[in-house]
N, C-alpha and C positions, 0 to 999 in steps of 0.2 A: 706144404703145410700152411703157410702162410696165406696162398691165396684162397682155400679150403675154409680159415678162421675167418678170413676177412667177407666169403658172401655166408656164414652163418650169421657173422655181424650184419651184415644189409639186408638178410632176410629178418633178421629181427626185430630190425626198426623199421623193416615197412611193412611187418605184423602191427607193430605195435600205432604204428602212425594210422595204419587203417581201422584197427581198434578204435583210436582214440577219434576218426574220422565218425564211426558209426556212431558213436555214444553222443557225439553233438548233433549227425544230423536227423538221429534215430526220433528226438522230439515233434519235429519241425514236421518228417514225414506223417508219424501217429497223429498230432494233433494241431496241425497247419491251417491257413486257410480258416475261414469260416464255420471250424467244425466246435462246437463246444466241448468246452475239456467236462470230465468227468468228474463228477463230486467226490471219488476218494481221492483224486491226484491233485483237487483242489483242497480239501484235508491235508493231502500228505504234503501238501507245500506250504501249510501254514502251522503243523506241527511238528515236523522231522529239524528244523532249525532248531531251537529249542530243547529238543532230546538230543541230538546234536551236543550242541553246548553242554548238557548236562555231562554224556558220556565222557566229553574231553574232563571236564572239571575233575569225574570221578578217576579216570585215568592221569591226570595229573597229579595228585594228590593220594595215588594206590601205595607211596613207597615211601611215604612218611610214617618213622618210630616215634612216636612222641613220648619212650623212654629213656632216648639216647641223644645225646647233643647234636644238632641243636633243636631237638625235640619239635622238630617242622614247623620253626620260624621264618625261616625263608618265604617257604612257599604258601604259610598262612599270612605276611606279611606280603607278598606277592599278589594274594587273591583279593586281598583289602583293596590294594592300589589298583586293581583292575577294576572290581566294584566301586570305587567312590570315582574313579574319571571317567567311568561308562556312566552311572549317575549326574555328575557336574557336567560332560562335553556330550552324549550319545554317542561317541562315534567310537565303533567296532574296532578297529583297526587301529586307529591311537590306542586304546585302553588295553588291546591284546600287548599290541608292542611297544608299549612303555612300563606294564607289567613283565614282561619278558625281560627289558633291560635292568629292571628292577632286580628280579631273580637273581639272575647274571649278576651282577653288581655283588646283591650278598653273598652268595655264596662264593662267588671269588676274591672278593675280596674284607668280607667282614667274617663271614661264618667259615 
């Protein structure tokens, strides 16, 4: 039994390792080399970031009451601080993860 779980387990990370092999070099192969990239996948890469973000925003934000306490202070307080240090610093990754600590902070400890 044991040895049976254990190559479904090594079959499945080297399903998934090889998955995750294709999907990196599945770019490089299509559009490598000197070949020019395509005008929708130049589109889709200057607009999918953006709707991106918006989905996350709107999935963040799907499971706020604002008839019940604390009537989505947190996470409209949360969305603030993300918006004003992506404004003051640009930078993505600060602004995500110091609104997240933000979060975290109220709702564990204030709200």
């Amino acid at each position: 039994m044991i040895i049976e779980n254990n190559r479904y387990i090594l079959i499945t990370i080297l399903i998934c390792a090889l998955c995750t092999q294709i999907t990196r070099w599945l770019p490089f192969l299509l559009f490598g080399g000197k070949k020019e990239i395509p005008c929708i996948i130049r589109y889709l890469g200057a607009i999918l970031p953006a709707a991106i973000m918006a989905v996350l925003v709107v999935y963040c934000l799907k499971g706020i009451t604002p008839l019940a306490y604390p009537y989505g202070l947190p996470e409209l307080l949360s969305v603030a601080v993300v918006v004003l240090l992506h404004l003051w610093k640009r930078n993505t990754l600060a602004s995500i993860a110091l609104g997240t600590v933000c979060y975290m902070v109220l709702v564990q400890m204030i709200f």
